[in-house]
N, C-alpha and C positions, 0 to 999 in steps of 0.2 A: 725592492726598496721599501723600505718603513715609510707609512704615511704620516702627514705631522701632525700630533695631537691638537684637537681644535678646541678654542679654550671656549666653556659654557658661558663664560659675561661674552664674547665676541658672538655666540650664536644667538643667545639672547636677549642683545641689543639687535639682531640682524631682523629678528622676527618682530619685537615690538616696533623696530619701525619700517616694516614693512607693513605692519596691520595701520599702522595710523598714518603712513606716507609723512613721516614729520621725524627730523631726530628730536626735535624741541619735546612736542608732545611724548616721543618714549620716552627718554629723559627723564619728566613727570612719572610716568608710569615707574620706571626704575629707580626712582628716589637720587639720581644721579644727574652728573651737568652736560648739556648740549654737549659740549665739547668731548666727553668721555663715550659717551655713545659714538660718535664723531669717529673716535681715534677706536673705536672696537672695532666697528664695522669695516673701516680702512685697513683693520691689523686681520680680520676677516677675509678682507679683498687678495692681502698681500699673500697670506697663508693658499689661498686655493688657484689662484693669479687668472681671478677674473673681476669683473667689476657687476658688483648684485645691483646696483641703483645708478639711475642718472638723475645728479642735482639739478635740479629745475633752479627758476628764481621763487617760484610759489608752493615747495614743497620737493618731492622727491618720484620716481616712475622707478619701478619694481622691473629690469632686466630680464632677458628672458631666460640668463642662469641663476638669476635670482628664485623668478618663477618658479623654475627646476628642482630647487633648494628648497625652498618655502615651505609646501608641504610634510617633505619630512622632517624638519624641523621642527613643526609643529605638530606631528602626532610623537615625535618622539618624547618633547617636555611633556605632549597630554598623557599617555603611557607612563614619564618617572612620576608626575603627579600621581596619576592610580595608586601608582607602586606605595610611594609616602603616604599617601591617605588610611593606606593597610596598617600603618603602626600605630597607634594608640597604645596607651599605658604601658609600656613596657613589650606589649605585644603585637605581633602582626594579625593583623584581620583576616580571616577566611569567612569565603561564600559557600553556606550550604544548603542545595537546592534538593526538597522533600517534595513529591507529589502523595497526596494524602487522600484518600473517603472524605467526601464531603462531611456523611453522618460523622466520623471519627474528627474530624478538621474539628467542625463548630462545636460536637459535645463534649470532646472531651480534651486534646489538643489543646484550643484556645484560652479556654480560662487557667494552660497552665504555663504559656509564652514566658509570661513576666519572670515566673522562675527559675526557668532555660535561660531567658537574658541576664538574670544574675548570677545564675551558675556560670552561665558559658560568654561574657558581654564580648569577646574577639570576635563570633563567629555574626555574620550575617546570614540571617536568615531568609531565602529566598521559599515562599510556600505555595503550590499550585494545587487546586482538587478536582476531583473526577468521583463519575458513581463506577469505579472500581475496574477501569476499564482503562490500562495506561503502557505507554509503552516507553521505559526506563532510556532506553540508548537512544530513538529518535529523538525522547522528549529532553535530552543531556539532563537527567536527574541522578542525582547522587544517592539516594534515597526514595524509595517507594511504598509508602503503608496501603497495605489493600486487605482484604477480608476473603477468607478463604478456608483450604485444606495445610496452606502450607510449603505445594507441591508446583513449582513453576521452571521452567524448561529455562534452564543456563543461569539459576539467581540462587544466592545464598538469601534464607529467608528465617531470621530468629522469632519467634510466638513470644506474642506480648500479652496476649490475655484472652479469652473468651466473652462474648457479650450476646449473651440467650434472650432467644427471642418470647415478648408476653403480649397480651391485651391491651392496648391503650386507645384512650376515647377521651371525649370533651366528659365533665362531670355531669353532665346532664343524663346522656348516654349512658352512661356507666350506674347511677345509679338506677337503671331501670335491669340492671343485671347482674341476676339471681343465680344463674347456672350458664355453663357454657353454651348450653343450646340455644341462648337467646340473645345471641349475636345474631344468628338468621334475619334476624326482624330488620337487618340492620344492612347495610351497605357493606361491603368486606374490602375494607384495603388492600393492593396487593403491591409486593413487590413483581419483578420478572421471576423471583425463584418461586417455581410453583409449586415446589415440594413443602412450603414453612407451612400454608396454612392445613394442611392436612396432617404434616407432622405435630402441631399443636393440639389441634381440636382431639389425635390418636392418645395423645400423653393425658389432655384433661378426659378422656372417658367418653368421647362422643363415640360413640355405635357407627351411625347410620351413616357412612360416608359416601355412599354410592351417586349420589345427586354431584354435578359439576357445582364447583365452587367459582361461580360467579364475584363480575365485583370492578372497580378500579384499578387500573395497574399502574406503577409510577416506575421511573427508574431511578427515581433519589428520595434515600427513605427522610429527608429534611420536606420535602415536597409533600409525601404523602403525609407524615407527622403534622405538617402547618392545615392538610384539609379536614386532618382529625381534630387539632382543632379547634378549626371551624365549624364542627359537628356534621361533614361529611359523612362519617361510618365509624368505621371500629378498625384499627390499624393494628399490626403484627411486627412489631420493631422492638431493637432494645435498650429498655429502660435507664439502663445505665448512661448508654448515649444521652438519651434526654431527662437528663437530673433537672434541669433549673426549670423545664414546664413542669414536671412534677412538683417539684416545690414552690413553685408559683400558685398551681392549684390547674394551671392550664388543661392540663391533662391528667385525666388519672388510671391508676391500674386497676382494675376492677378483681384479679384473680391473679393470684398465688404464682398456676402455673408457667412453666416457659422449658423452652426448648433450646439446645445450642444445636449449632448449624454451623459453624467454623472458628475463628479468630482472626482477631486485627495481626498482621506479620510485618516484619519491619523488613524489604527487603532489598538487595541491592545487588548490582552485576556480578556472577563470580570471577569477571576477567577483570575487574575494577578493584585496585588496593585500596583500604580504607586510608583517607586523609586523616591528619591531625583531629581537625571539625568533627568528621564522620564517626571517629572513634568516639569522643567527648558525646556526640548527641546520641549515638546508640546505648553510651552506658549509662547518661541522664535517663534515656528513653524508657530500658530497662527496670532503672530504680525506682522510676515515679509509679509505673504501670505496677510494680510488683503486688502492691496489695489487693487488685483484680485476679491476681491470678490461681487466687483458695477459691474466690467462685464458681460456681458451678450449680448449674442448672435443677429447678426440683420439681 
């Protein structure tokens, strides 16, 4: 047998006055009169043939099929709410959640939100970072930028750009250097990858590398950047990430050279079909990143 359609003024007049114990007070709430609350609630009762409330003289007591009732009643309006919240202009709002490189997040990412919000104002952006070290499915991410080969077990992963690694130091540092060799003098930032500073010092012509490369290790190159500085050492990160200490004067390059070592990848489950969102931010993603991507390392 068909059940009977429950009318939504009868359900929710049942739940405002069941939060306020008062049909007066819902009433108010509802912009409506004692009485029509009154006759919902009662045409409520009739429909399911129980009685959700007993009239007190000083209010109303919440039945224990009311009780029963009550909660889901109320997560179902809080649920259609969600739902309605999602429309805006014309369009439905999606949530899309990126975990990103801290280095990649703050330098280069960030100062370009605002334009992703005007391209894309439906999508809610949810943004989480990591030094590069994330896992898409436990973390329920839609999206993953990490820095790498490229090359990740069960993920679609498109190359956004390369970002080569140079010299960077406080200005103080930096003008006291002439030639590569005379970083020695000097504290050596490192990341965990222990191949960068060897592979730099090979590219600018240093000989002698048999001595351990001593030094600082950090595992977020914002970290190590912020000790550089503060005139810590001499740091091996890339330049392009940190544009705005550059041009602040924060930090300066001292030499020419630099080395790549992988690129930023945008990537994402392959068992996972791209949503509306997901499309729209990977093609943003794409077109902004494009003019990185003639760089290349010298």
């Amino acid at each position: 047998m068909d059940r009977p359609r429950l009318p939504l003024n009868a359900l929710r007049a049942f739940e405002a006055s069941a939060r306020h114990l008062s049909f007066t007070r819902a009433a108010i709430e509802l912009f409506v009169t004692q009485a029509a609350v009154s006759h919902q609630v009662k045409h409520l009762e009739a429909l399911l043939g129980v009685s959700l409330f007993r009239r007190l003289p000083r209010g109303l007591m919440v039945t224990e099929e009311g009780e029963a009732l009550l909660p889901v009643v109320r997560e179902s309006f809080d649920r259609m709410g969600d739902a309605l919240d999602r429309f805006e202009g014309g369009h439905v709002r999606e949530v899309l959640t990126v975990g990103a490189v801290g280095t990649f997040t703050v330098g280069w990412l960030l100062p370009r939100l605002g334009a992703f919000r005007t391209h894309a104002p439906f999508i809610d952006l949810r943004l989480s970072t990591n030094n590069n070290r994330v896992d898409i499915a436990a973390e329920g991410l839609d999206y993953a930028i990490r820095f790498g080969s490229g090359a990740w077990h069960g993920l679609d992963a498109a190359e956004l750009f390369e970002a080569p690694l140079s010299v960077l130091c406080s200005p103080d540092i930096a003008a006291g250097l002439s030639a590569p060799e005379d970083i020695f003098r000097h504290t050596l930032l490192k990341s965990y990858r222990s191949d960068e500073w060897p592979g730099w010092l090979a590219a600018a012509g240093v000989k002698d590398l048999t001595s351990p490369l001593r030094g600082m290790v950090f595992d977020s190159s914002l970290a190590m950047m912020e000790a550089a500085v503060q005139g810590a050492g001499v740091a091996l990160a890339p330049p392009l990430m940190f544009q705005r200490l550059l041009g602040s004067g924060a930090i300066a390059q001292p030499f020419k050279v630099s080395i790549s070592t992988g690129s930023y990848w945008l990537t994402r489950l392959q068992s996972k079909s791209p949503t509306r969102a997901m499309q729209t931010f990977a093609n943003w993603l794409q077109e902004a990143s494009s003019d990185h991507r003639s760089v290349r390392p010298t």
